[in-house]
C-alpha positions as CSV (number, residue, x, y, z in Angstrom):
1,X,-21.5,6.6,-9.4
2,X,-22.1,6.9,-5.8
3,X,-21.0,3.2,-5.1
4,X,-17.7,4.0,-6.7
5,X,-17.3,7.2,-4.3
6,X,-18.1,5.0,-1.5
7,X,-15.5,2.4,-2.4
8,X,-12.6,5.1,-2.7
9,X,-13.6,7.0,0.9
10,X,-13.9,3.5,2.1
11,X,-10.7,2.3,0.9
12,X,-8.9,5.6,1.3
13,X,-9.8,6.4,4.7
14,X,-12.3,4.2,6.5
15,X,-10.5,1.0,5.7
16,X,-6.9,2.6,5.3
17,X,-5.1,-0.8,4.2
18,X,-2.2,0.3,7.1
19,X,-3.8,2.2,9.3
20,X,-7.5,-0.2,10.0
21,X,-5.6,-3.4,8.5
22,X,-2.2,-2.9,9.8
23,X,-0.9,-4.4,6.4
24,X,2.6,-3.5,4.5
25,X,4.0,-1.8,7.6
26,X,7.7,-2.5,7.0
27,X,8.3,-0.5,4.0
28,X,5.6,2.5,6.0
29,X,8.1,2.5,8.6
30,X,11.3,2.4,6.9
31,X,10.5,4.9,4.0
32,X,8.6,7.2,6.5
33,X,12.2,9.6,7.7
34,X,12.6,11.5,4.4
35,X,10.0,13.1,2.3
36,X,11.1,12.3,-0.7
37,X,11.5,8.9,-0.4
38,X,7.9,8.4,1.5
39,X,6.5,10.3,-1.9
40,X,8.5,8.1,-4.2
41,X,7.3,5.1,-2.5
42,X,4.0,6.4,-2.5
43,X,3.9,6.3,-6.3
44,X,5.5,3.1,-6.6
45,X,3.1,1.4,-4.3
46,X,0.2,2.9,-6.5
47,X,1.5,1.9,-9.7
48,X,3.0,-1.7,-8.7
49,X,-0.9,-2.1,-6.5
50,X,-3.1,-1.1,-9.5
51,X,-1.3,-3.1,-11.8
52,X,-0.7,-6.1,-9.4
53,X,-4.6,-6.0,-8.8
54,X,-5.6,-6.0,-12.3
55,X,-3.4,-8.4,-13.5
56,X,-3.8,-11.0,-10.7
57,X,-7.9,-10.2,-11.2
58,X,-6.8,-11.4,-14.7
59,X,-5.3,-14.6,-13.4
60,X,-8.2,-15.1,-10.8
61,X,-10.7,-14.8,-13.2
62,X,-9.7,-16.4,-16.7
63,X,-7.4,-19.1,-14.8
64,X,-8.0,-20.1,-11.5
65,X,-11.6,-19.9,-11.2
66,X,-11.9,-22.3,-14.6
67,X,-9.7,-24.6,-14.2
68,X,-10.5,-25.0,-10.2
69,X,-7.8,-23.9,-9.2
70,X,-8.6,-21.3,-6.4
71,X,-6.4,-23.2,-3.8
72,X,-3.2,-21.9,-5.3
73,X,-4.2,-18.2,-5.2
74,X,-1.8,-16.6,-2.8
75,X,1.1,-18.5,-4.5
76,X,-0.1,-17.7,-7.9
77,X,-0.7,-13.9,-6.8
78,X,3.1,-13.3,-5.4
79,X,4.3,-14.8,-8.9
80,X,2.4,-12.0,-10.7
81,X,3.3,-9.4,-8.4
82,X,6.9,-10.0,-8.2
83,X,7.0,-10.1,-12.0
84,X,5.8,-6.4,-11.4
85,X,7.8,-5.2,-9.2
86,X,11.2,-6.4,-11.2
87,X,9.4,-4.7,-13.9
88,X,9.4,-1.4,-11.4
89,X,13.1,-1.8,-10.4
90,X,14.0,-2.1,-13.8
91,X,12.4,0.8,-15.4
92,X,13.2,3.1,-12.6
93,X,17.0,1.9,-12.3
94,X,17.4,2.6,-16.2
95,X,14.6,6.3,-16.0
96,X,14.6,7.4,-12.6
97,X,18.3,6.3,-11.2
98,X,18.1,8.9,-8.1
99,X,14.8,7.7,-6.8
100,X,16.0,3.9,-7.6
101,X,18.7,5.0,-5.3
102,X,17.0,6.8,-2.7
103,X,14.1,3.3,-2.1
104,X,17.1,1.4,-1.9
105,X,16.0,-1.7,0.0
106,X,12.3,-0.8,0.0
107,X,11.7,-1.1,-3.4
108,X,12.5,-5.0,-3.8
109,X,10.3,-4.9,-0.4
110,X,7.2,-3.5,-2.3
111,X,7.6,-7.3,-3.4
112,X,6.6,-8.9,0.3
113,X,5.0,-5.9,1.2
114,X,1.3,-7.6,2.5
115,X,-0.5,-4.6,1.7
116,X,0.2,-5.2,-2.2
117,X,-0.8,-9.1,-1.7
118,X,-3.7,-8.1,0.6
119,X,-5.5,-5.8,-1.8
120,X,-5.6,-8.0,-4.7
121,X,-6.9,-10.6,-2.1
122,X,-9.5,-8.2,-0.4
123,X,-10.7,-7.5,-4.2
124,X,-11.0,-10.8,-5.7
125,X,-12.7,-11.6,-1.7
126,X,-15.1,-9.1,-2.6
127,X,-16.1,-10.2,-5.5
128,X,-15.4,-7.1,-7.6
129,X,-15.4,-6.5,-11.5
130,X,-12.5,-5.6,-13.2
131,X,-13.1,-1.8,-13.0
132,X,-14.2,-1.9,-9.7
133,X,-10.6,-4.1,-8.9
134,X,-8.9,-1.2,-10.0
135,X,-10.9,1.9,-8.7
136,X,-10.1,-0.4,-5.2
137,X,-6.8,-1.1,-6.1
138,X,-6.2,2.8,-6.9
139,X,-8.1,4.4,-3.7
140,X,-6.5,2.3,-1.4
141,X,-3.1,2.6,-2.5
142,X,-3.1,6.1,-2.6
143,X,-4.6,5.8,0.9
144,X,-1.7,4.2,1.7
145,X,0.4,6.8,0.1
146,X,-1.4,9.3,2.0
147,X,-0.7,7.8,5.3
148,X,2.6,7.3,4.2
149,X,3.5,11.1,3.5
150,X,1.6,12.1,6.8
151,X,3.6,9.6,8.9
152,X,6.7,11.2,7.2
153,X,5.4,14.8,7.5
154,X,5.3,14.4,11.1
155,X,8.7,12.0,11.9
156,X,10.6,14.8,10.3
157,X,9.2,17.3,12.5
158,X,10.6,14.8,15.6
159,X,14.5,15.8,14.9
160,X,14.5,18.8,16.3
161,X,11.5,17.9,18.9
162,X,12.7,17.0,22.3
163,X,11.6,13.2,22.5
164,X,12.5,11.2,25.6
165,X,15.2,8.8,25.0
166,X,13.1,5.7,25.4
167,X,10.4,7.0,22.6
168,X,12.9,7.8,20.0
169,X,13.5,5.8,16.8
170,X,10.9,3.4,16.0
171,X,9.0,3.5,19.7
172,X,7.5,7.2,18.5
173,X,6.9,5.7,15.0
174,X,4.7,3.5,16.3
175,X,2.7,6.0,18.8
176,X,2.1,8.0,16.2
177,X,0.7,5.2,13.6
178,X,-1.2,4.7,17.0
179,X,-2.8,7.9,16.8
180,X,-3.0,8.3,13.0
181,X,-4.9,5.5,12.8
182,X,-7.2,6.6,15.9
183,X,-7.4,9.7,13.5
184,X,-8.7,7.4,10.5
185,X,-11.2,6.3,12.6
186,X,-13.1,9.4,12.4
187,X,-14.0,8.4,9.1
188,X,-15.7,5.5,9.5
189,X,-19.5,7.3,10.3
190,X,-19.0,8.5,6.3
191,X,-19.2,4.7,5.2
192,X,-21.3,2.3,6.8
């Protein structure tokens, strides 16, 4: 139990898959201006990262690995998680039409988004089971998520803050994954 509890702090906070690996940062910056688009990404990013992980553990395990076939991993990994995230757009286009709207552009991004790709890598790297894959897979999704809404939480607090000119826009966004990630940091004496 306690190895589990130290995989989700470590992938949650101590190894935030933006914030210590600097992975999947378009859609973090573009979906980080309005709240409910950061949360909506949140949960797509979770759901398309969890499945993505197990399924390509799938692939990893019952095709690659047998059939020697390791060497075409990253190209057989963006297969699987495109499939995915089709399957996202689709279902929320046809359940969920006004979040499908508000992601726009940044849900076909959760496709080349390098966090999704990384994590599955990082997992099958690691040499985790299945369960452990997805306990991963979850915690540091939702750590992504988390540093998502927080980045969001505090650009929206920016329009009506006096920036200087030359820090506006993207320039602030930046400083202040700077300093959110300096935050994060403070985590890393609860995992070794």
């Amino acid at each position: 139990m306690s190895d589990y509890l130290l995989l989700i702090v470590g992938a949650m906070f101590v190894n935030n898959i933006i914030l210590a690996r600097y992975l999947g940062n378009c859609p973090f910056l573009g979906c980080s201006t309005r709240i409910d688009t950061a949360i909506g990404m949140a949960m797509a990013v979770v759901f398309v990262v969890v499945m993505a992980s197990g399924a390509t553990w799938i692939v990893e395990t019952y095709i690659l690995v047998p059939y020697e076939l390791e060497y075409l991993e990253t190209i057989a990994f963006i297969l699987v998680i495109a499939a995915l995230v089709q399957f996202v757009e689709m279902f929320l286009q046809k359940s969920v039409p006004a979040l499908y709207q508000a992601l726009g552009i940044y849900l076909p991004l959760i496709t080349t988004n390098c966090a999704v790709l990384g994590i599955a890598i990082l997992a099958v790297q690691n040499e985790y089971d299945f369960v452990k894959t997805l306990v991963y897979a979850f915690a540091a999704s939702v750590g992504y998520g988390l540093a998502l809404i927080i980045l969001t939480g505090i650009r929206e607090r920016y329009a009506v803050a006096p920036i200087p000119v030359h820090l506006r826009g993207t320039s602030i966004g930046l400083v202040t994954v700077g300093l959110l990630a300096l935050a994060f940091l403070g985590f890393a004496g609860l995992v070794h």
